[in-house]
DRENTI-195614 format. One line per 5 residues: number of its first residue (from 1); for each residue x, y, z of N, C-alpha, C, O. Coordinates in Angstrom, 1 decimal. Layout:
DRENTI-195614
NUM) X/Y/Z/X/Y/Z/X/Y/Z/X/Y/Z | ...
end
This chain:
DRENTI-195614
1) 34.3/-22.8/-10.7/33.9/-21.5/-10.2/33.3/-20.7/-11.4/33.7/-20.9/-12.6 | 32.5/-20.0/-11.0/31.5/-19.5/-12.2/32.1/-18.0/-12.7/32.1/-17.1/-11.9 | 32.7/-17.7/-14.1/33.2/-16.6/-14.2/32.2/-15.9/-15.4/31.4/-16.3/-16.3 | 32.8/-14.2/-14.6/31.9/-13.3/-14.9/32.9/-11.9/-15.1/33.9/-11.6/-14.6 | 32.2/-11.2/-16.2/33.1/-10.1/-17.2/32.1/-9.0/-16.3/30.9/-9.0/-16.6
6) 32.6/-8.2/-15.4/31.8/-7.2/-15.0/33.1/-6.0/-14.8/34.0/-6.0/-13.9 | 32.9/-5.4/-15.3/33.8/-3.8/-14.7/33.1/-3.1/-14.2/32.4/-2.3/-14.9 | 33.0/-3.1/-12.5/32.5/-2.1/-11.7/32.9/-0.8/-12.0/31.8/-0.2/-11.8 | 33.8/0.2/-12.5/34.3/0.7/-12.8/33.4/1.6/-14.0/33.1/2.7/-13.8 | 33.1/1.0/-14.7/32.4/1.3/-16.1/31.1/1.5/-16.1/30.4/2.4/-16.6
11) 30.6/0.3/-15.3/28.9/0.0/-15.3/28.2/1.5/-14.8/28.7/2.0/-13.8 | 27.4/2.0/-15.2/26.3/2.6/-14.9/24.8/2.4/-14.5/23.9/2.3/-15.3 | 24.5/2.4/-13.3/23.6/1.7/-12.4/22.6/2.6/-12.9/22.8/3.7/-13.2 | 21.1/1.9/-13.1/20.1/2.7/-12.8/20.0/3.4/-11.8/20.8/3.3/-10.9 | 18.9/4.4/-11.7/19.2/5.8/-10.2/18.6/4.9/-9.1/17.6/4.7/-9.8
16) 18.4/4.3/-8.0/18.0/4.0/-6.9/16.9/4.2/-6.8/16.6/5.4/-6.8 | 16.0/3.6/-6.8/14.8/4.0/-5.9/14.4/4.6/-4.9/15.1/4.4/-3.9 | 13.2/5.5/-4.8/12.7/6.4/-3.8/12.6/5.4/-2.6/11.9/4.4/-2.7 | 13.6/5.7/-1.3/13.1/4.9/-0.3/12.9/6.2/1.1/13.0/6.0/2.3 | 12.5/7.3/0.6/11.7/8.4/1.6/10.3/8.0/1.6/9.7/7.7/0.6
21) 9.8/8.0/2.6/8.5/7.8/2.9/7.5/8.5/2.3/7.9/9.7/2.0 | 6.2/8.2/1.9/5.7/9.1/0.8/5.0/9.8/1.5/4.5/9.2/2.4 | 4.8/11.1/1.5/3.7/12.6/2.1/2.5/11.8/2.4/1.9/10.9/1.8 | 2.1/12.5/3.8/0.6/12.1/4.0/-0.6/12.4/2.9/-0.8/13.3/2.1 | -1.1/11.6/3.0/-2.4/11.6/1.9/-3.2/10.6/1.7/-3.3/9.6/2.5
26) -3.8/10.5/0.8/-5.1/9.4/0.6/-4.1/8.9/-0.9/-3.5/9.8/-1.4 | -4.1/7.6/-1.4/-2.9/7.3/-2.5/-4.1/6.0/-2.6/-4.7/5.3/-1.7 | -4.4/6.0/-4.2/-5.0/4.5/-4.8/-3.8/3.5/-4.8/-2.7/3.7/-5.1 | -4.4/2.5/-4.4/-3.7/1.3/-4.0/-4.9/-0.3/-4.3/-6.1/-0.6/-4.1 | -3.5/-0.9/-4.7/-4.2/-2.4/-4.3/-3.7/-3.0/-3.5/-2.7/-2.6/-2.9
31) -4.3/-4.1/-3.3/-3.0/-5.3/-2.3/-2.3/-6.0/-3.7/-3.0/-6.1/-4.7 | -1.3/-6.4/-3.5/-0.6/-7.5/-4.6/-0.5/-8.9/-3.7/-0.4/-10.0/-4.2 | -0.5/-8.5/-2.4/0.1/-9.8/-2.0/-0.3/-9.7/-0.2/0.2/-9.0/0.7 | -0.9/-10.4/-0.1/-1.5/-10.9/1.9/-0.8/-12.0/2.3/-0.3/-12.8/1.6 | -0.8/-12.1/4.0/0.1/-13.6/4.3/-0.3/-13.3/5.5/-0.6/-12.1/5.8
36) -0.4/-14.4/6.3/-0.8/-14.5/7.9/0.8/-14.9/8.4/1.5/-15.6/7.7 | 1.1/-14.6/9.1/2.2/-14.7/9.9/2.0/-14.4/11.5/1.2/-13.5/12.0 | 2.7/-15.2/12.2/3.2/-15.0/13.6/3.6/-14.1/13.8/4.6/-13.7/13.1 | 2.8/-13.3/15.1/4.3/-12.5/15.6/5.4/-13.1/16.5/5.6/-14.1/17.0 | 6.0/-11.7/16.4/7.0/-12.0/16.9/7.6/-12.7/18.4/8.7/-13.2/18.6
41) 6.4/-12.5/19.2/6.5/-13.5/20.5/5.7/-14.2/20.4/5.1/-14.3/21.5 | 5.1/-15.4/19.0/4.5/-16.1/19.0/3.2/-16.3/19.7/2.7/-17.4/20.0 | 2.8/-15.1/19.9/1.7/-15.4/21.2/0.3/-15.0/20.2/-0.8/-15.0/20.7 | 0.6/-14.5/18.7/-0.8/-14.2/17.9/-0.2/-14.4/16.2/0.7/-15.1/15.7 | -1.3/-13.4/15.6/-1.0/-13.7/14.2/-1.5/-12.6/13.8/-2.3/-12.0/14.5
46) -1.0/-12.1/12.6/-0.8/-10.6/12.2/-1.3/-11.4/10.2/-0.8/-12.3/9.5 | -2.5/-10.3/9.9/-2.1/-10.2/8.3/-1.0/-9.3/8.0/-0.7/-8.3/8.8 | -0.4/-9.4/7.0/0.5/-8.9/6.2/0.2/-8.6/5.1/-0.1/-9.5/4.4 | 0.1/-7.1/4.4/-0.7/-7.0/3.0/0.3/-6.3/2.5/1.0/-5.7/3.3 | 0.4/-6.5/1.2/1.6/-5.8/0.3/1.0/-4.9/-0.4/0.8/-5.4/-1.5
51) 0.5/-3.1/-0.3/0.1/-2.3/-0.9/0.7/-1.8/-2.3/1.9/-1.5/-2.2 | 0.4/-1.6/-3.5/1.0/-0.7/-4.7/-0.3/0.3/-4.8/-1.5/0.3/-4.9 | 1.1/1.6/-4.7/0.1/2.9/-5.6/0.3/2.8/-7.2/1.2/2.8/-7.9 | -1.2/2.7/-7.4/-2.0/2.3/-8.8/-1.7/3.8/-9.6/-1.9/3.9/-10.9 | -1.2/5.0/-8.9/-1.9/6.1/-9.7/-1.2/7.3/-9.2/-0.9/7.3/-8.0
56) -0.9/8.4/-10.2/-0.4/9.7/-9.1/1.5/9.4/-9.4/2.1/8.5/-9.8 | 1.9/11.0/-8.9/3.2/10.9/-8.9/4.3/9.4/-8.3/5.3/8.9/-8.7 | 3.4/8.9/-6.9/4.0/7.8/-6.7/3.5/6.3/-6.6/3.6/5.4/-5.8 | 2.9/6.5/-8.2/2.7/5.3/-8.9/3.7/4.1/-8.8/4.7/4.3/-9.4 | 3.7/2.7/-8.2/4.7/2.0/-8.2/5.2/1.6/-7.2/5.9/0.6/-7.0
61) 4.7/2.7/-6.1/5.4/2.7/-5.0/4.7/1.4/-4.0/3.7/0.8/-4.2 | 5.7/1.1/-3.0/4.7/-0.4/-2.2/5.1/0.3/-1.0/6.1/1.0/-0.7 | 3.6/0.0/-0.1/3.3/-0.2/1.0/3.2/-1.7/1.9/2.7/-2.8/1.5 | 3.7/-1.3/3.4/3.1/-2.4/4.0/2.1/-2.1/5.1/2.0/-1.1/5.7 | 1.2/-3.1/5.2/0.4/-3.0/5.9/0.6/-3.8/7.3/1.9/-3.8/7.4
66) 0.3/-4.5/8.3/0.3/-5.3/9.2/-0.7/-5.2/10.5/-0.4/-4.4/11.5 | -1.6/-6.0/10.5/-3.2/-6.2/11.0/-2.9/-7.1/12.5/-2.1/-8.0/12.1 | -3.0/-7.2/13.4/-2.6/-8.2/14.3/-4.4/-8.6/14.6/-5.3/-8.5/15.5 | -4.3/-9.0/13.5/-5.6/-10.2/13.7/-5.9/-11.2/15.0/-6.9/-11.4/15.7 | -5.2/-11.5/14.9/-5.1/-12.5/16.5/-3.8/-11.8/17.7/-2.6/-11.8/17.4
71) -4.3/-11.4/18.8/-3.6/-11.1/19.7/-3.5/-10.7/21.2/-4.4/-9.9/21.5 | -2.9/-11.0/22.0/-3.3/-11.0/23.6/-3.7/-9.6/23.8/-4.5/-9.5/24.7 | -3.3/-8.6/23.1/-3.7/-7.3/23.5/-5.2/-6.8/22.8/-5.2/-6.1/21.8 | -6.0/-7.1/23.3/-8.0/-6.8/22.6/-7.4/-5.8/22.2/-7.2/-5.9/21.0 | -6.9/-4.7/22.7/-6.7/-3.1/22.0/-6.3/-3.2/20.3/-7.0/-3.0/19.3
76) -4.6/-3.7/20.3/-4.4/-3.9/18.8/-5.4/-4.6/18.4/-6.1/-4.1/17.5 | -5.7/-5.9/19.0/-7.0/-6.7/18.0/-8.1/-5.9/17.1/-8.4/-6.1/15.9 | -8.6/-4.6/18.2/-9.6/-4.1/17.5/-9.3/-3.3/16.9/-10.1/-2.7/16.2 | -8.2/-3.2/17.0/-7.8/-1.1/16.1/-7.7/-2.4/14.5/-8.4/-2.2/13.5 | -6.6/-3.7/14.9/-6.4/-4.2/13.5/-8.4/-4.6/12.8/-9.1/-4.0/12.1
81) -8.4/-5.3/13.1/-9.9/-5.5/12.7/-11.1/-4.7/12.4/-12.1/-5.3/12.0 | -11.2/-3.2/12.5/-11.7/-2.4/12.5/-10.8/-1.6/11.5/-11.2/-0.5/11.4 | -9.8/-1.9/10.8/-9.0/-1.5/9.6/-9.2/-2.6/8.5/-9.5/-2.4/7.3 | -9.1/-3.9/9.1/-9.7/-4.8/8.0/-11.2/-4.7/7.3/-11.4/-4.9/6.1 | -12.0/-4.4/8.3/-13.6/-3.9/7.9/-13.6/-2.7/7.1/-14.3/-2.6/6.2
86) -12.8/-1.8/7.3/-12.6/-0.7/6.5/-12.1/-1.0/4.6/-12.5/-0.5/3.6 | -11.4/-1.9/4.9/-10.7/-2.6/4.0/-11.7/-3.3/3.0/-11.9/-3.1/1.8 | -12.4/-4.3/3.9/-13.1/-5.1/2.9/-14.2/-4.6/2.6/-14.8/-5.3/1.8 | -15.2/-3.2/3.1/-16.3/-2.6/2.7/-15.1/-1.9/1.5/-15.3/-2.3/0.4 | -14.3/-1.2/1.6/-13.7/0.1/0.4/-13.3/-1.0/-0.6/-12.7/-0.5/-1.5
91) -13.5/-2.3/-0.9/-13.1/-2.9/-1.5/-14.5/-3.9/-2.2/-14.5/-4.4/-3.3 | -15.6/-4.2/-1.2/-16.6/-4.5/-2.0/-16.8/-6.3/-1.3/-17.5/-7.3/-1.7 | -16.3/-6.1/-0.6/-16.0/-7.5/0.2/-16.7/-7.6/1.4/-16.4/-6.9/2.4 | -17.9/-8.8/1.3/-18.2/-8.4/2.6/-18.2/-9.2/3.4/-18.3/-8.9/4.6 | -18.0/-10.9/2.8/-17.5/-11.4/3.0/-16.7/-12.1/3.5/-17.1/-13.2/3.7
96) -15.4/-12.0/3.7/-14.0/-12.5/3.9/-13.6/-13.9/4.1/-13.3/-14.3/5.3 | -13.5/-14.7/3.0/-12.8/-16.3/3.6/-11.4/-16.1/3.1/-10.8/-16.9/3.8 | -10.4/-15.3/2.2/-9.4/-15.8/1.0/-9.1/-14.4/1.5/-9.8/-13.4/1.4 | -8.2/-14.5/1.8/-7.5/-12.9/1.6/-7.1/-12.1/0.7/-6.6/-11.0/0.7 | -7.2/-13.2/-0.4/-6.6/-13.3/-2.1/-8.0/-12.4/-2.1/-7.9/-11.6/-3.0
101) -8.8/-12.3/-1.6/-10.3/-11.8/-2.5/-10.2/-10.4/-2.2/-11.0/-9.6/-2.6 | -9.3/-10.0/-1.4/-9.0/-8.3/-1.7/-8.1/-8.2/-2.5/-8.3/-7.0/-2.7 | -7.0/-8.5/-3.2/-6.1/-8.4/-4.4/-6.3/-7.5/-5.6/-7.2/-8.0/-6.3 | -5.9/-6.5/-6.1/-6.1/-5.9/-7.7/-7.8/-5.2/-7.4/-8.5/-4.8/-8.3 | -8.1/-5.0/-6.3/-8.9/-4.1/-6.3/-8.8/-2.7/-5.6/-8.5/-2.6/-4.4
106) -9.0/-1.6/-6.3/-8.5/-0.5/-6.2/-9.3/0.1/-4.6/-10.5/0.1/-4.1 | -8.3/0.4/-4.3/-9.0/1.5/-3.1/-8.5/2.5/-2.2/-7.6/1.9/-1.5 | -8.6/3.4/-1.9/-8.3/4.8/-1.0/-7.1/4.2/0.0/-7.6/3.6/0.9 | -5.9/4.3/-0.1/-5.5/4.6/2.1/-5.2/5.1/2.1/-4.8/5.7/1.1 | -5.0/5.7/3.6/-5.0/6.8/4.5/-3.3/6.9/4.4/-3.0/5.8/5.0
111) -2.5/7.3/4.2/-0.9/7.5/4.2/-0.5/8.1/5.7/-1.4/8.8/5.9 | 0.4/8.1/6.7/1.1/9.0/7.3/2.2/8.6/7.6/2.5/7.5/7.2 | 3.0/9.4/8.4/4.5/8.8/8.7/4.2/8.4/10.4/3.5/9.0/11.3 | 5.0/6.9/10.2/4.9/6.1/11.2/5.9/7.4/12.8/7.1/7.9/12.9 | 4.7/7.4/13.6/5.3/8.1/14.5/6.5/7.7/15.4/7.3/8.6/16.0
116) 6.6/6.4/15.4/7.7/5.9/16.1/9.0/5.7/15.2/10.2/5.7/15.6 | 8.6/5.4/14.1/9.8/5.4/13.0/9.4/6.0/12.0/8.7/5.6/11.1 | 10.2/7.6/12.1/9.7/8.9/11.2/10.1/8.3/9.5/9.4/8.7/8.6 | 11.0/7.5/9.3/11.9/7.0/8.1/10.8/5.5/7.1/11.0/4.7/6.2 | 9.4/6.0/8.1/8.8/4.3/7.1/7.0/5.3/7.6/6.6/6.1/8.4
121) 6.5/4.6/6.3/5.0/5.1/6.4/4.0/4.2/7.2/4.4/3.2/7.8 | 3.1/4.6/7.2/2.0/3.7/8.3/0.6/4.0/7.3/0.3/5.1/6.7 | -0.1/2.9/7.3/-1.4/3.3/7.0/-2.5/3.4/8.1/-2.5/2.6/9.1 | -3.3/4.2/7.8/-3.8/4.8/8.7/-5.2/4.0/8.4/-5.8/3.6/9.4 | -5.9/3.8/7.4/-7.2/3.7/7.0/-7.5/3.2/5.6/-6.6/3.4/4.8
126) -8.7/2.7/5.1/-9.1/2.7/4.0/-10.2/3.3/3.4/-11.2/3.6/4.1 | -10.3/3.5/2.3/-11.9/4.4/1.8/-12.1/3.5/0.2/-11.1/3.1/-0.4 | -13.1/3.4/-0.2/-13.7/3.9/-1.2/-13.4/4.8/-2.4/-13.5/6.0/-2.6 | -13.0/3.9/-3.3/-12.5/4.9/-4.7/-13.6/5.5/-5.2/-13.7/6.6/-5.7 | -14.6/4.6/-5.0/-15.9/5.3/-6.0/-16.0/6.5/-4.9/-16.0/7.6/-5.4
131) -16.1/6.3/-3.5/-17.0/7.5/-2.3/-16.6/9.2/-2.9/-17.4/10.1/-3.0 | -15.5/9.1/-3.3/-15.2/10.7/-4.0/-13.9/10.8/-4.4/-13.0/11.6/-4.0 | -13.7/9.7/-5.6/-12.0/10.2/-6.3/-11.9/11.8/-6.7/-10.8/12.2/-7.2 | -12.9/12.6/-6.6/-12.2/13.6/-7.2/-11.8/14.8/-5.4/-10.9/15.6/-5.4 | -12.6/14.4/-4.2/-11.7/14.5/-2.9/-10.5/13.8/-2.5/-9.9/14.1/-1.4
136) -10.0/12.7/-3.5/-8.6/12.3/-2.8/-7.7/13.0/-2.4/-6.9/13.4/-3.2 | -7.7/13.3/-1.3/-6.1/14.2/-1.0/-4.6/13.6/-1.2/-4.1/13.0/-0.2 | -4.0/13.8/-2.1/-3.3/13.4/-2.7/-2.5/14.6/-2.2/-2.9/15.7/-2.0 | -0.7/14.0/-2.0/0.2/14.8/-2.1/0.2/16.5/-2.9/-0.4/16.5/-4.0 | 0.7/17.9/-2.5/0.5/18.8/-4.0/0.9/18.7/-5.0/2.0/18.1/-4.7
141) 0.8/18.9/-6.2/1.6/18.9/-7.1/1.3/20.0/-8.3/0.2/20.4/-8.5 | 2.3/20.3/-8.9/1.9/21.6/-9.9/0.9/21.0/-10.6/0.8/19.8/-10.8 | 0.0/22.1/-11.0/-1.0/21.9/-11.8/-0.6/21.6/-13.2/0.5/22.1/-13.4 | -1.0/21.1/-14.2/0.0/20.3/-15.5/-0.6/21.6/-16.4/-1.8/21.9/-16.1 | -0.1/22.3/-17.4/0.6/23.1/-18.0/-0.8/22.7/-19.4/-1.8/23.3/-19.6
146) -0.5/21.8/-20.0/-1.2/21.0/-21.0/-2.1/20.1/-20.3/-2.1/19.7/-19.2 | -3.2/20.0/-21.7/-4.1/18.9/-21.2/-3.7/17.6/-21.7/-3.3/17.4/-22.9 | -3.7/16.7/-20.9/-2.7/15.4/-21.3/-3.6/14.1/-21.1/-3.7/13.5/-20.0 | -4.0/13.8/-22.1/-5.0/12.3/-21.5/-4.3/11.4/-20.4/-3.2/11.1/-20.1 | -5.4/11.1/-19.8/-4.5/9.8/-18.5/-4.0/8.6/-19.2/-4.7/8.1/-20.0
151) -3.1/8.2/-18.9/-3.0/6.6/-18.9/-3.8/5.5/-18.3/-4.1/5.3/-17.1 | -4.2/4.8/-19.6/-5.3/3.9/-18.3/-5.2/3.0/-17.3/-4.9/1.9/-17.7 | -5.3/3.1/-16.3/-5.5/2.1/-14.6/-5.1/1.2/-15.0/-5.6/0.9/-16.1 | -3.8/0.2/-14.2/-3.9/-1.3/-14.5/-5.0/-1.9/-13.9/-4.6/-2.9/-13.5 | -6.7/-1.6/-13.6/-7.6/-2.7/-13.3/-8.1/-2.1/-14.4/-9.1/-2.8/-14.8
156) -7.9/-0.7/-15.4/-9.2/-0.8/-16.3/-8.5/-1.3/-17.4/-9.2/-1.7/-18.4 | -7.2/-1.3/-17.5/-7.2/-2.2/-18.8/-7.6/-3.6/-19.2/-7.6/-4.6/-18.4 | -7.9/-3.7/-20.5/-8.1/-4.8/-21.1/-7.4/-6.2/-22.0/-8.1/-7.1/-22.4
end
């Protein structure tokens, strides 16, 4: 049996992470990670995109997305597919064979809280970083006091 020196007691845990849903808004994001999956009654197929905000107070944060690409209902079909097109023009893709080919590229989504489950976010849309980063509607936040160079973007570093 594998032994281990831990005193629960003592240890001091890092603070938990933010698991409140983030404020509506427009949040830069990439995908890190897509997957086609079944749903759940096997009767279609859904992409799966794993969102990170690149930028902003909730830098770090991950989103999910989920597209029902293939599905008995034309309705979802088209609402999902007509978010994908949104996706791969705000992203420069016009293309699409690899779903890898939207990855680490920066772009606008639309944030809100999922209506049916107020406790998890929903994306709503995508845009265009170039179309008007300086209209992102981003969460408020106090205006910063000092002028403070930005840190640079993980896609513009080198």
């Amino acid at each position: 049996m594998p032994e281990l020196n831990f005193n629960a007691e003592s240890h001091v845990a890092a603070p938990r992470p933010d698991r409140e849903p983030l404020p509506r808004g427009m949040y830069p994001v990439i995908v890190i990670d897509s997957s086609i999956k079944l749903t759940r009654a096997g009767n279609g197929q859904y992409l799966e995109l794993v969102l990170q905000v690149v930028d902003g107070p909730h830098s770090g944060r991950r989103l999910w997305d989920r597209l029902n690409v293939s599905n008995p209902n034309k309705t979802a079909e088209d609402i999902a597919k007509r978010q994908l097109q949104e996706l791969c023009l705000a992203a420069g893709v016009s293309n699409l064979t690899d779903t890898e080919q939207l990855h680490d590229i920066p772009v606008l989504a639309d944030v809100d809280i999922d209506r049916k489950e107020p406790d998890r976010n929903r994306v709503q849309g995508y845009a265009s970083t170039s179309a008007s980063n300086s209209q992102a509607a981003r969460p408020a936040a106090p205006a910063p006091t000092a002028t403070v160079k930005p840190a640079a973007r993980p896609w513009e570093r080198k």
